[in-house]
Backbone of each chain as ProteinMPNN parsed JSONL, in Angstrom:
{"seq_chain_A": "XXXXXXXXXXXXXXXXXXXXXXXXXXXXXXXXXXXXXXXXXXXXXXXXXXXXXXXXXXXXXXXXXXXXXXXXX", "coords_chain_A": {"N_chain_A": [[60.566, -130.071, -158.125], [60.559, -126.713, -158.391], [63.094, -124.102, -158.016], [65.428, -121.19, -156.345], [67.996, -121.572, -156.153], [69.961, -121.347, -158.541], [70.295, -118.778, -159.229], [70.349, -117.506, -156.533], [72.827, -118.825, -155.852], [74.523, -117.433, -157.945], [74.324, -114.729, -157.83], [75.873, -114.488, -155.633], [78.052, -115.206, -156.964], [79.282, -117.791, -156.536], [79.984, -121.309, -157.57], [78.757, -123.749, -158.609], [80.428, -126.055, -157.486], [81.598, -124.707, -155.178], [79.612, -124.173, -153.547], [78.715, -126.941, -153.298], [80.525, -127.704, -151.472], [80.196, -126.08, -149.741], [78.328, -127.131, -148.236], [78.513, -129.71, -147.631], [78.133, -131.668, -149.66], [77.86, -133.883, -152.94], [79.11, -132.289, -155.841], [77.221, -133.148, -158.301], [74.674, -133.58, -156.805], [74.224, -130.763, -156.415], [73.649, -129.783, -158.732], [72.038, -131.324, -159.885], [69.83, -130.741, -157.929], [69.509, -127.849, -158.51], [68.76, -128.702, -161.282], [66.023, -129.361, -160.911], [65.725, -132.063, -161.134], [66.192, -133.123, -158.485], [65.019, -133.292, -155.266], [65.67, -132.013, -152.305], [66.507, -132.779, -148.84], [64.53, -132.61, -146.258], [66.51, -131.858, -144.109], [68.497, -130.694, -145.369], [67.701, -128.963, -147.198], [66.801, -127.098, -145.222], [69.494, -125.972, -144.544], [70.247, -124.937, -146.72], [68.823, -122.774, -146.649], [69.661, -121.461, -144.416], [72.507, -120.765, -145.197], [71.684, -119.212, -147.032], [70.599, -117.124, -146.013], [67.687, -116.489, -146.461], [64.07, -117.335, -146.055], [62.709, -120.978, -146.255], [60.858, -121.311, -147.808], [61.319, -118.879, -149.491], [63.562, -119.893, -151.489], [62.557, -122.375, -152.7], [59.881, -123.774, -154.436], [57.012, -124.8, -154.079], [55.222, -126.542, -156.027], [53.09, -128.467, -156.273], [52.082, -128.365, -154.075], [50.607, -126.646, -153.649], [47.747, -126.827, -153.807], [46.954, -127.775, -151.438], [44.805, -126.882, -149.005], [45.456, -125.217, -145.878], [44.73, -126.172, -142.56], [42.195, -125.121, -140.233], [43.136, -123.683, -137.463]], "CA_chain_A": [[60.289, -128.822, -157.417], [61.123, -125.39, -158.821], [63.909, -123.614, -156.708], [65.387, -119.799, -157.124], [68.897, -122.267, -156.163], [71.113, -120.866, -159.166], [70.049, -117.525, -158.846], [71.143, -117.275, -154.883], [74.33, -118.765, -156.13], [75.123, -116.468, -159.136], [74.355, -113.501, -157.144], [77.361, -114.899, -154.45], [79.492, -115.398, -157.132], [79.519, -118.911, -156.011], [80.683, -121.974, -158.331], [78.251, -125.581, -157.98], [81.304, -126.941, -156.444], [81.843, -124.049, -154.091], [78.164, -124.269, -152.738], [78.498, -128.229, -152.858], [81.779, -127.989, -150.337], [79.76, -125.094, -147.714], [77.228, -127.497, -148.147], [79.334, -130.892, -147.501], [77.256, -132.727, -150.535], [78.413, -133.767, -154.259], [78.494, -131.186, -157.116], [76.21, -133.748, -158.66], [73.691, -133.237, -156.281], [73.693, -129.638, -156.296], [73.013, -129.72, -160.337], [70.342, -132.204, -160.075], [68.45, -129.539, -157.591], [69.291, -126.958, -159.456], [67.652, -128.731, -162.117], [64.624, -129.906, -160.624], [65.492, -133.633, -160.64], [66.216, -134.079, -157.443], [64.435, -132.63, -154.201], [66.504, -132.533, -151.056], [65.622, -133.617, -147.741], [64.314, -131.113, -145.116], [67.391, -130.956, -143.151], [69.438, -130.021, -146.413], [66.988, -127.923, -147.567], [67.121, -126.235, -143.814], [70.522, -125.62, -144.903], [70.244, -124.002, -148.053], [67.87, -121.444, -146.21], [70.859, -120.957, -143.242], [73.72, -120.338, -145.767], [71.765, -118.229, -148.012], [70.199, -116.852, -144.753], [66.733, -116.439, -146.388], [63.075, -118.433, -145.674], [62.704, -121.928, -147.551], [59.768, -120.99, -148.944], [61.625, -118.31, -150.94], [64.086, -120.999, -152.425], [62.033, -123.688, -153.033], [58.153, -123.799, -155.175], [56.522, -126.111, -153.983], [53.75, -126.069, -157.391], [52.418, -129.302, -156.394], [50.634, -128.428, -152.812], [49.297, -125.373, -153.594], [45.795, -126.905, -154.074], [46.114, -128.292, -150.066], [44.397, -125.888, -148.13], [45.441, -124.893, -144.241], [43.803, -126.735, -141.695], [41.999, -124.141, -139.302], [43.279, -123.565, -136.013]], "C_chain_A": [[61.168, -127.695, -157.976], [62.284, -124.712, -157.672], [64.826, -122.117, -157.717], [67.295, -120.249, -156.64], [70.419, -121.44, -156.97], [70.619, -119.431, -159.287], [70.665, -116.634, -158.08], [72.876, -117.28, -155.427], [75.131, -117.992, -156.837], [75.133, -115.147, -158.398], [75.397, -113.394, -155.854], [78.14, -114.701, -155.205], [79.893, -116.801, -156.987], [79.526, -120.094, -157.326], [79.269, -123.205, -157.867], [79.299, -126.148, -156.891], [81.492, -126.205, -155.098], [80.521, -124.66, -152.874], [78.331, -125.684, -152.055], [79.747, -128.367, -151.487], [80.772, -127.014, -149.023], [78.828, -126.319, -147.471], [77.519, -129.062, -147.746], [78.287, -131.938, -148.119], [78.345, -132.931, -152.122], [77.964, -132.451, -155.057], [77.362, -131.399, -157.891], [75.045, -133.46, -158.362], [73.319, -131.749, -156.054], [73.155, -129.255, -157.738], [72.238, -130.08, -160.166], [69.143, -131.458, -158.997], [68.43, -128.271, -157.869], [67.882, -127.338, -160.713], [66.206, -128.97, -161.685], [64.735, -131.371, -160.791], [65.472, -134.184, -159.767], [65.643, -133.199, -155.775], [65.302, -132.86, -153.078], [65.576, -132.604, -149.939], [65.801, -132.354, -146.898], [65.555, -130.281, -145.192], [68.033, -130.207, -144.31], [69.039, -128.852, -147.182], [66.93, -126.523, -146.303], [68.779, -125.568, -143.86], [71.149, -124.614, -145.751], [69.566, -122.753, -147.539], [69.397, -120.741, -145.241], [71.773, -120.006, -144.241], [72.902, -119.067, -146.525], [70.723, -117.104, -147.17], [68.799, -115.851, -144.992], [65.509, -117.419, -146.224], [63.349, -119.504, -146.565], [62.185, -121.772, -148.686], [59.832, -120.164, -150.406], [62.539, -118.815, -151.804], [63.237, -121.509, -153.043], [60.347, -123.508, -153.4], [57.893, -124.676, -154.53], [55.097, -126.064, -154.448], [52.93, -127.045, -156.613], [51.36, -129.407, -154.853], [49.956, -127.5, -152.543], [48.25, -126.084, -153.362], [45.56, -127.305, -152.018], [45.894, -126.69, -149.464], [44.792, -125.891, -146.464], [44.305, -124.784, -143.534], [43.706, -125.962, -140.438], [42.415, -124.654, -137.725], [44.635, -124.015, -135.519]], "O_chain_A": [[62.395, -127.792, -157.994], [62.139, -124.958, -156.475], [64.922, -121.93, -158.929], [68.039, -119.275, -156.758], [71.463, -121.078, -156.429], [71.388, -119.272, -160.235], [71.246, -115.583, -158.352], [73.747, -116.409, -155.452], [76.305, -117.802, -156.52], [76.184, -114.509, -158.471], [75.632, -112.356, -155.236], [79.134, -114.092, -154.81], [81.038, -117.011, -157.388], [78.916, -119.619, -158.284], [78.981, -123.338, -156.678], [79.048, -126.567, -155.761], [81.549, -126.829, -154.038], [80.573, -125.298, -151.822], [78.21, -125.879, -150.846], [79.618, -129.243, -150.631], [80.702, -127.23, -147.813], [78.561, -126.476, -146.28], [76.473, -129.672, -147.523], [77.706, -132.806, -147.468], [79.354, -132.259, -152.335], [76.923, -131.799, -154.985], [76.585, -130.508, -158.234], [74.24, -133.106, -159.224], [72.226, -131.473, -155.559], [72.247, -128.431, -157.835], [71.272, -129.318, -160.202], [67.925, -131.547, -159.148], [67.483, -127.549, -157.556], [66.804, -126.809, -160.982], [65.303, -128.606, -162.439], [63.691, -131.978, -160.553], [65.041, -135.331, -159.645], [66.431, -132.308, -155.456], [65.684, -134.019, -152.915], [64.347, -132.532, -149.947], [66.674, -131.491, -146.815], [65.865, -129.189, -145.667], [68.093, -128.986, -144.167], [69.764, -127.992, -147.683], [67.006, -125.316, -146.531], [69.071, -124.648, -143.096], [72.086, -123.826, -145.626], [69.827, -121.69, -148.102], [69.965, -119.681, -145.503], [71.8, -118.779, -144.149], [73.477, -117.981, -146.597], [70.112, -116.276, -147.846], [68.558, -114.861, -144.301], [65.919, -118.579, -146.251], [64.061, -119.301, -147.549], [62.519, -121.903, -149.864], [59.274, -120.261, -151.499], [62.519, -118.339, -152.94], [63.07, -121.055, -154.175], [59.625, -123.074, -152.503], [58.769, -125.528, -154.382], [54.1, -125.746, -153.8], [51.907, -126.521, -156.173], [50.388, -130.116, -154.59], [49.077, -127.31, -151.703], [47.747, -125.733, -152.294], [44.505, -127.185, -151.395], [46.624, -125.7, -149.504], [44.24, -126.794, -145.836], [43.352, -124.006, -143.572], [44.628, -125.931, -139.623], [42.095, -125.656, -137.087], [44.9, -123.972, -134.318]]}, "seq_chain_B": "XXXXXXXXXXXXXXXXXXXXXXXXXXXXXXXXXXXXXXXXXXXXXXXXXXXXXXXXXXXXXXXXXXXXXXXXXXXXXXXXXXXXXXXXXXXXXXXXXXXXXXXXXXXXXXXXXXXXXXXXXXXXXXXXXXXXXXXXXXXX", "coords_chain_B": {"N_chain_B": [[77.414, -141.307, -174.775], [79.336, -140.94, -173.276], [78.452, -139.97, -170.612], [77.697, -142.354, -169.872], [79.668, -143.972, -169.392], [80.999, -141.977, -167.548], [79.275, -142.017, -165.394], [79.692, -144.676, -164.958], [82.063, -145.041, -163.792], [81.692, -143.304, -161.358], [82.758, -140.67, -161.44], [83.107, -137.681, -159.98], [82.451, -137.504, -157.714], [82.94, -137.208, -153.714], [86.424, -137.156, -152.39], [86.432, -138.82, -150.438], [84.043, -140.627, -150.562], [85.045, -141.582, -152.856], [87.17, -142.904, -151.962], [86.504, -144.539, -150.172], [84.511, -146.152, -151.29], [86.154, -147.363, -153.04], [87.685, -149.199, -151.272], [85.472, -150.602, -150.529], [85.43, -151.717, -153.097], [88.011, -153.105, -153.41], [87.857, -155.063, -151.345], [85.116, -156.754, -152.279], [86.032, -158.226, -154.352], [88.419, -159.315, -153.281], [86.744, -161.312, -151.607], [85.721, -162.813, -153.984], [87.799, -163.495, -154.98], [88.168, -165.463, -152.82], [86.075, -166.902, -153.217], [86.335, -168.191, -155.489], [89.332, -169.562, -155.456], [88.513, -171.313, -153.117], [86.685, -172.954, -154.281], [87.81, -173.674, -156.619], [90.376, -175.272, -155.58], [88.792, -177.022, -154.018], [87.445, -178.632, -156.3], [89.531, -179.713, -157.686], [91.594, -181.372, -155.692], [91.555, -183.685, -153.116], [90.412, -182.152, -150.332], [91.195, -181.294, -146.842], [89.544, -181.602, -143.412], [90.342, -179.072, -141.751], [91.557, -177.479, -143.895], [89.371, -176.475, -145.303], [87.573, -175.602, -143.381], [89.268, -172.971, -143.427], [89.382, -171.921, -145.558], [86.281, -171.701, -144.742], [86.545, -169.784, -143.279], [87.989, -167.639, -143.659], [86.261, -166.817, -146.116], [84.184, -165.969, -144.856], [84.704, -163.754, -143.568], [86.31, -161.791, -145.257], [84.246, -161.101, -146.381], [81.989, -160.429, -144.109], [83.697, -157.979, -143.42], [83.609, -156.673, -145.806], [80.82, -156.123, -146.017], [80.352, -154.235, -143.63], [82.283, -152.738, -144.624], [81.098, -151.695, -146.801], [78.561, -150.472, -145.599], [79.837, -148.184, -144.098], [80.0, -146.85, -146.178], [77.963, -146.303, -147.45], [76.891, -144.715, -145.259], [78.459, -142.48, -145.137], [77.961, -141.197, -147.746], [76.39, -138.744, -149.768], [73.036, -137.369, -149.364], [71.749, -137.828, -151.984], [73.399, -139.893, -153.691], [73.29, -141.31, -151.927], [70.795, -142.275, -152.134], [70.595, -143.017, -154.361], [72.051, -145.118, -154.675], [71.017, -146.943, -153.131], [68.284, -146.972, -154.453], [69.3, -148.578, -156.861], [70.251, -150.874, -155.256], [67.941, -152.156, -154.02], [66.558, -152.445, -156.35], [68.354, -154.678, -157.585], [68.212, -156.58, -155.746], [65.327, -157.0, -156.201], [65.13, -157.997, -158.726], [66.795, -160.114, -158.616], [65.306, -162.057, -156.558], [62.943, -161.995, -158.307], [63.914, -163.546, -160.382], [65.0, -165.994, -159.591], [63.226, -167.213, -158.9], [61.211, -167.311, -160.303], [62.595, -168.743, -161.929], [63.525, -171.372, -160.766], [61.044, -172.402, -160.798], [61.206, -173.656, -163.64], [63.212, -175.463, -163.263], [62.826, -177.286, -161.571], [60.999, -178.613, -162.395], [62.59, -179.944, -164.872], [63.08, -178.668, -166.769], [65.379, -176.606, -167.288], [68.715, -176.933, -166.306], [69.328, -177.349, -162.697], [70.058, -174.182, -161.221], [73.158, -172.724, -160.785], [74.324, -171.055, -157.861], [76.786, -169.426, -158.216], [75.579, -167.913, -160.439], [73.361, -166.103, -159.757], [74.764, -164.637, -157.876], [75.794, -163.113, -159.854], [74.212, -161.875, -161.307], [73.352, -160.52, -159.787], [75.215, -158.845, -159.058], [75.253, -157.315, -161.523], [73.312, -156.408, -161.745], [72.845, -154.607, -160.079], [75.057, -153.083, -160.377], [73.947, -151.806, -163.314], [71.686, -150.125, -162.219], [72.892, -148.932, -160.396], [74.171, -147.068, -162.717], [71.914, -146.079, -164.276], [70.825, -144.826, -162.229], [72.572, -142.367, -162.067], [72.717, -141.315, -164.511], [69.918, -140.638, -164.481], [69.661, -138.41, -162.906], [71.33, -136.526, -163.593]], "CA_chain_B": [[78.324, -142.52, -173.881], [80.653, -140.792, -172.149], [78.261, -139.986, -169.862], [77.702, -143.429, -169.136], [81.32, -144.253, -168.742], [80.893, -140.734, -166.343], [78.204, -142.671, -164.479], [80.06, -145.85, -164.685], [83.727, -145.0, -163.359], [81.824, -142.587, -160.153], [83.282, -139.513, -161.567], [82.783, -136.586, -159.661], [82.161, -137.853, -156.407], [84.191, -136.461, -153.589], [87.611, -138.172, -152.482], [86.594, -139.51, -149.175], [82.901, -141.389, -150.734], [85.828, -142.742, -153.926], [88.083, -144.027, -151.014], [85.468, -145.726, -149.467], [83.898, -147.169, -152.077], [87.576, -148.099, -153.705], [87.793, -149.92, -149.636], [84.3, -151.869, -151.011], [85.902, -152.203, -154.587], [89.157, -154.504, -153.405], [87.478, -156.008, -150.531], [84.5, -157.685, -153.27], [87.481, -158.721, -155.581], [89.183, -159.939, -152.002], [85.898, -162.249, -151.585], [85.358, -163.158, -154.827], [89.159, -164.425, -155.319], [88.188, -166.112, -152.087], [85.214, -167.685, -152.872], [86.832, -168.929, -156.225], [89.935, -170.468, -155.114], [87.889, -172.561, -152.454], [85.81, -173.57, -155.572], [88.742, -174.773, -157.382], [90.91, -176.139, -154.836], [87.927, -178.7, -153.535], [87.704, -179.457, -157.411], [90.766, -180.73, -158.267], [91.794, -181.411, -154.537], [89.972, -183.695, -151.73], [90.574, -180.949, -148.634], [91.262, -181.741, -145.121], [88.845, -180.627, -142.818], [91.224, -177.836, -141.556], [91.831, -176.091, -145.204], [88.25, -176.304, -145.667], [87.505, -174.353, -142.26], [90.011, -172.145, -143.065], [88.472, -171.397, -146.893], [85.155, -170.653, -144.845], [87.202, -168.532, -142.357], [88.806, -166.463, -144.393], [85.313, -165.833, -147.213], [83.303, -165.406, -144.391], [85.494, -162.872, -142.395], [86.195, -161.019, -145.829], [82.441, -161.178, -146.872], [81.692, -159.176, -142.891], [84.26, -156.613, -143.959], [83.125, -156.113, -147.228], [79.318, -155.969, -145.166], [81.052, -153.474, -142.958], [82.785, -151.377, -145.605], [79.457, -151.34, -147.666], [77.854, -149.578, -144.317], [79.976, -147.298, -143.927], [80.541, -145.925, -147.749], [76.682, -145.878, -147.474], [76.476, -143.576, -144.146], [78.686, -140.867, -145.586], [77.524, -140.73, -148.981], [75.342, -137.509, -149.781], [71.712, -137.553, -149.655], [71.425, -137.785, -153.079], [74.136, -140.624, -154.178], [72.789, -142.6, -151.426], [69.157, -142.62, -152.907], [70.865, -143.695, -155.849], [72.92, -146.496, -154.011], [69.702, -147.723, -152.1], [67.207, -147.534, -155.286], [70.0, -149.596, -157.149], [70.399, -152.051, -153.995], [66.37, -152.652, -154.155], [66.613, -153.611, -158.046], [69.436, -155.856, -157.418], [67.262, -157.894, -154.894], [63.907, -157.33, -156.572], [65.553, -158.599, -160.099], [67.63, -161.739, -158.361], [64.533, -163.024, -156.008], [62.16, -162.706, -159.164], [64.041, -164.164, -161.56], [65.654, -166.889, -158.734], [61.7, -167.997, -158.303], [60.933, -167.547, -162.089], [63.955, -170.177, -163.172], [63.342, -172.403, -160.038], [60.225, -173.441, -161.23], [61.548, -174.025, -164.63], [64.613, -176.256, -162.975], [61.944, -177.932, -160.965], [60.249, -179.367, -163.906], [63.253, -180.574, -165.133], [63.121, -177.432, -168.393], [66.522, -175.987, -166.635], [69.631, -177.328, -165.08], [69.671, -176.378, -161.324], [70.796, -172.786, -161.008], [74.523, -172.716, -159.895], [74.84, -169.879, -156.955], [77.037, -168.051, -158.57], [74.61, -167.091, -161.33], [73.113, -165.426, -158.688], [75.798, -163.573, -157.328], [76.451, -162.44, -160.912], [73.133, -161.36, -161.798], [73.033, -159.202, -158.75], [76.226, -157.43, -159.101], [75.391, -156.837, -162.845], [71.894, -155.463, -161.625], [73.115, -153.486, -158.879], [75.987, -152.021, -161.435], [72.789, -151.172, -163.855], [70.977, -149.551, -161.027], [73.475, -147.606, -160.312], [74.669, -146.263, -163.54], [70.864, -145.711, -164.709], [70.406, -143.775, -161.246], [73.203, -141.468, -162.193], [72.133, -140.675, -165.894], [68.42, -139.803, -164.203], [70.022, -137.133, -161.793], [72.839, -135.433, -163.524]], "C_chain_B": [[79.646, -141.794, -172.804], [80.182, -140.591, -170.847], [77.794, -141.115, -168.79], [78.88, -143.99, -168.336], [81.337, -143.364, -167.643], [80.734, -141.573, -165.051], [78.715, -143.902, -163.713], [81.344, -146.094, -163.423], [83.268, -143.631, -161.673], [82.414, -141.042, -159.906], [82.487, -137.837, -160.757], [82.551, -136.797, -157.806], [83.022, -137.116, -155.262], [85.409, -137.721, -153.096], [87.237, -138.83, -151.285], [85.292, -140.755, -149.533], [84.04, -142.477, -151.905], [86.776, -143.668, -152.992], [87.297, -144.707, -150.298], [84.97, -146.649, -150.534], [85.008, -148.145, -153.164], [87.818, -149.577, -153.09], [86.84, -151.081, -150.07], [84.763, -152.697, -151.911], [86.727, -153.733, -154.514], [88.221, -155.426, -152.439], [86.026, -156.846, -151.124], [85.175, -158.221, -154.141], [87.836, -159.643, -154.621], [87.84, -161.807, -152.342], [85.264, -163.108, -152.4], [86.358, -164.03, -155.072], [89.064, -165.754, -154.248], [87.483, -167.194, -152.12], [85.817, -168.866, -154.553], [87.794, -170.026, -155.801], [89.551, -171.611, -154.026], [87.244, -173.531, -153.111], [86.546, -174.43, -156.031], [89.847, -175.405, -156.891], [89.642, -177.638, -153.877], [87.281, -179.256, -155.248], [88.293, -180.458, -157.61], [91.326, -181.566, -156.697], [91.037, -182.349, -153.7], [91.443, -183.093, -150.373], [90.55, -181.474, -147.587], [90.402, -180.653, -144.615], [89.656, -179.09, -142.139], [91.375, -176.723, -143.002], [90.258, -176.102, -145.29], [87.49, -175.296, -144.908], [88.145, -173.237, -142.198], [89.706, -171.077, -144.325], [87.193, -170.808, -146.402], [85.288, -169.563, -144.131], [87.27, -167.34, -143.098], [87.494, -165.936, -145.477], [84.313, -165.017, -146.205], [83.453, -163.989, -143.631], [85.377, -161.577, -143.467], [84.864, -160.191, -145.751], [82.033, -159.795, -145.682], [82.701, -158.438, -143.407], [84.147, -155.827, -144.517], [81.414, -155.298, -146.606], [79.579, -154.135, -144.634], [81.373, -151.933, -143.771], [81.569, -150.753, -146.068], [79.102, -150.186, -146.804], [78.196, -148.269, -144.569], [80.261, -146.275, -145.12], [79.128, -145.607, -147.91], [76.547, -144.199, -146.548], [77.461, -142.366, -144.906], [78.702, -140.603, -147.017], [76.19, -139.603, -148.894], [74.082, -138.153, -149.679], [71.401, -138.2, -150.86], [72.092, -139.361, -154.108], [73.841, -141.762, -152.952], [71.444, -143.013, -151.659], [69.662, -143.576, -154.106], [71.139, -145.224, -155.743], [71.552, -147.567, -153.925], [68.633, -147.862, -153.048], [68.184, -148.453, -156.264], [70.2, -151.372, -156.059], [69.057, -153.036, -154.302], [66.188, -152.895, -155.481], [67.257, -154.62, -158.447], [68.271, -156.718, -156.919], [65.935, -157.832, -155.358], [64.21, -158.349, -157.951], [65.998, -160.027, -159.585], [66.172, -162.63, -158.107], [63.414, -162.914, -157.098], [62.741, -164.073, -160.09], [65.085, -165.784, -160.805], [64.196, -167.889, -158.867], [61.32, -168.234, -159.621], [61.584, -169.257, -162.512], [63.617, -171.816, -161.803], [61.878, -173.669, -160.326], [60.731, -174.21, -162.553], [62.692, -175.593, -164.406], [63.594, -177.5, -162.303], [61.077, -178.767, -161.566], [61.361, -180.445, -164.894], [63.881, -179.412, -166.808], [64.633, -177.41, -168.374], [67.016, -177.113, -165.686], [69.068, -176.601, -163.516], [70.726, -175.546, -161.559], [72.186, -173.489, -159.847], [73.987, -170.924, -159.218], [75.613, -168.82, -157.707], [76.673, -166.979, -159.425], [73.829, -166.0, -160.816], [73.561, -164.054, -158.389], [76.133, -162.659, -158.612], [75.312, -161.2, -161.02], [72.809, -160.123, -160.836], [73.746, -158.204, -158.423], [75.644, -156.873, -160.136], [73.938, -155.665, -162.455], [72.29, -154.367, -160.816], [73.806, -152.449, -159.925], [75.057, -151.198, -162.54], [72.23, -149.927, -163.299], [71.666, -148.156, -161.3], [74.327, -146.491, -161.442], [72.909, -145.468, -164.335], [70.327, -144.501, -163.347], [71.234, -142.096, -161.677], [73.088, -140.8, -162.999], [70.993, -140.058, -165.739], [68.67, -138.175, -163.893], [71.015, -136.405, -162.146], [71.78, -134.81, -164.912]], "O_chain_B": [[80.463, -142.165, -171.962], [80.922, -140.829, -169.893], [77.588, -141.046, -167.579], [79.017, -144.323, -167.159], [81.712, -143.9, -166.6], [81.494, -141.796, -164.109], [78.49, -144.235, -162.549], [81.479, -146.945, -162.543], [84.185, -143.145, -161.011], [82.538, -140.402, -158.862], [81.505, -137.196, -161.132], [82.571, -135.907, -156.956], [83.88, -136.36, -155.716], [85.305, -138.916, -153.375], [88.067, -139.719, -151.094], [85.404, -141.806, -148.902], [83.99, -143.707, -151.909], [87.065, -144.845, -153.207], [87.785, -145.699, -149.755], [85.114, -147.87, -150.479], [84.786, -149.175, -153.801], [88.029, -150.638, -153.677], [87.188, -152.261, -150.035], [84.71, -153.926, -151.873], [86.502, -154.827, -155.032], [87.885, -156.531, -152.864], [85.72, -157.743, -150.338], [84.469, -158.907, -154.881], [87.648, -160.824, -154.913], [88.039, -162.856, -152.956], [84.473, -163.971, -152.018], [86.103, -165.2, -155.354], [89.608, -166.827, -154.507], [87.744, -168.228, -151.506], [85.663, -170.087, -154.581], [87.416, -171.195, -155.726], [90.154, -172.685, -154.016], [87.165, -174.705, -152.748], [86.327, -175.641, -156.027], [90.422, -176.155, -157.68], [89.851, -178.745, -153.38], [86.659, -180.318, -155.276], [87.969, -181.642, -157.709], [91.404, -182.769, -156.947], [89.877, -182.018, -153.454], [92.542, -183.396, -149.907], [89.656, -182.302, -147.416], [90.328, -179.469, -144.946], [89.053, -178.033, -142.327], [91.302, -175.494, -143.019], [90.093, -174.888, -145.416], [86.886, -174.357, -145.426], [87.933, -172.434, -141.289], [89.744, -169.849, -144.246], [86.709, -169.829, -146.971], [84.547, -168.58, -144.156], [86.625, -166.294, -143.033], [87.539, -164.742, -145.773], [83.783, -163.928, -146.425], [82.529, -163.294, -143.207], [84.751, -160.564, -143.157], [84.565, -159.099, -145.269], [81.834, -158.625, -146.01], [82.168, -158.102, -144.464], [84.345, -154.63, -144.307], [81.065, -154.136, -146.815], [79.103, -153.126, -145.155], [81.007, -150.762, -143.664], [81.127, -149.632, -145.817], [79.301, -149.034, -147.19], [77.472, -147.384, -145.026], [80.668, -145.122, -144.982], [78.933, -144.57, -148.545], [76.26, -143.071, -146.949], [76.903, -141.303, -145.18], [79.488, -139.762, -147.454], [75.245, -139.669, -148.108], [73.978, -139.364, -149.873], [70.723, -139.223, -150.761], [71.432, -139.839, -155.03], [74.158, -142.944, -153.088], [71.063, -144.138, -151.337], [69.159, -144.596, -154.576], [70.698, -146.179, -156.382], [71.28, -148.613, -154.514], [67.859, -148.78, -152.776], [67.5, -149.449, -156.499], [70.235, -152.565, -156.359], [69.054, -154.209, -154.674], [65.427, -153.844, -155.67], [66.965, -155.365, -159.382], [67.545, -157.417, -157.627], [65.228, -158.72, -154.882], [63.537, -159.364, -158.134], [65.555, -161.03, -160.145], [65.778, -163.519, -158.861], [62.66, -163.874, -156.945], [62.216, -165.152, -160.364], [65.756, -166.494, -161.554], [64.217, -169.119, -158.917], [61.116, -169.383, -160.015], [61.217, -170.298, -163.057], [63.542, -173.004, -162.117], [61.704, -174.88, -160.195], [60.652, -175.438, -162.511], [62.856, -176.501, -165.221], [63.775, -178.655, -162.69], [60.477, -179.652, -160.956], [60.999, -181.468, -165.476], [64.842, -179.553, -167.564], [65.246, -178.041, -169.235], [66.461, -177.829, -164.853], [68.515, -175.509, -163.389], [71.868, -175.819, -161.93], [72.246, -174.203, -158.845], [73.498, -169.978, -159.836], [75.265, -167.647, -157.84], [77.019, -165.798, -159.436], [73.675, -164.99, -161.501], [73.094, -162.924, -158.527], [76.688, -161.572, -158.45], [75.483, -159.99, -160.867], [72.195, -159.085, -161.084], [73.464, -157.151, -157.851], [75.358, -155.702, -159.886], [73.726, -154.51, -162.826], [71.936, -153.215, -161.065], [73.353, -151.354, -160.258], [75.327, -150.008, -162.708], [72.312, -148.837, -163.866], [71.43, -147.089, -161.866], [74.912, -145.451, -161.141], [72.946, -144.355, -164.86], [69.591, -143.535, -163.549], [70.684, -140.997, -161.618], [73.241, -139.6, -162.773], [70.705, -139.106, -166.464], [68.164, -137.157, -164.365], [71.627, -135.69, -161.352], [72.143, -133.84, -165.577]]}, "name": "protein", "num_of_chains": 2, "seq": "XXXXXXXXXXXXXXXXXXXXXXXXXXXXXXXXXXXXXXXXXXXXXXXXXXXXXXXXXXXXXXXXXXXXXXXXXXXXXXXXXXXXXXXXXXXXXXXXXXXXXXXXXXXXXXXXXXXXXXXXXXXXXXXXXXXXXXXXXXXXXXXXXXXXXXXXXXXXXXXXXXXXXXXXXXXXXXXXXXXXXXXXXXXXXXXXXXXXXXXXXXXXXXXXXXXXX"}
């Protein structure tokens, strides 16, 4: 999954490790969703929206469900 | 290679997931020294029922500790380094119980000695240790 991740952070000023300590995860794991290897889980992703105190949606692509369509009503 | 050695030695982790998993480190060494010297004291040795109860006391007691520790170096590992843990865990035990059922027939035929146990135990650290250094090279 694509994410705008090091972007947010560079525009803080913020370090991988910094982010990974607000964020109480490894540095590891904040590279690997930087890169796109590793997808986080809701809540952590609910997290990343808090701290950087915009929607998910504008972090995080999500290419692969465009095609589902919203189920009326 | 260095990033294997990286991968290998846990580098980067933070200090409270390396002291836990240090806590796992001695206490599988603990159970291992344990389960040896019971090995080679009813070798050379015939054991009174008392040291013998006291050899399964003491592996089995470690062994729950080690159980124990495991747990809890699991629960506060990140999201991410516990995926790793837990898809390493599940190649350990998919690799042992194939290749346990594989060789059993073979032993069963008479092809193969009967599997010693601790071949076992080896094969499933070594897989697990795989696991988890091939998880870490995926994700960094």
């Amino acid at each position: 999954m694509k994410n705008r991740l090091k972007v947010l952070r560079a525009e803080r000023d913020w370090t991988q490790a910094d982010l990974a300590e607000k964020l109480e995860v490894s540095r590891q794991t904040i590279n690997a969703i930087e890169k796109g290897k590793y997808d986080p889980s809701l809540p952590l992703a609910f997290k990343f929206a808090r701290l950087f105190a915009v929607p998910i949606e504008s972090i995080f692509d999500d290419e692969m469900g465009r095609d589902i369509e919203p189920s009326p009503g | 290679m260095k990033s294997i050695f990286n991968a290998l030695c846990s580098k980067g982790l933070p200090t409270r997931d390396l002291k836990n998993a240090n806590r796992v480190n001695l206490l599988a060494v603990l159970w291992a020294l344990s389960l040896l010297i019971g090995s080679l004291l009813s070798q050379y040795y015939s054991l009174s029922a008392l040291v013998i109860s006291l050899a399964f006391i003491i592996h089995t007691l470690i062994g729950i500790a080690m159980a124990f520790a495991f747990k809890r170096f699991l629960g506060q590992l990140d999201e991410m380094e516990r995926k790793i843990q837990l898809d390493a865990l599940a190649l350990a035990v998919g690799v042992t119980i194939i290749s346990f059922s594989s060789y059993s027939i073979l032993a069963k035929n008479g092809i193969l000695p009967e599997l010693n146990s601790a071949y076992l135990i080896a094969l499933m650290a070594l897989t697990y240790i795989a696991g988890i250094v091939s998880g870490r090279l995926r994700y960094s």
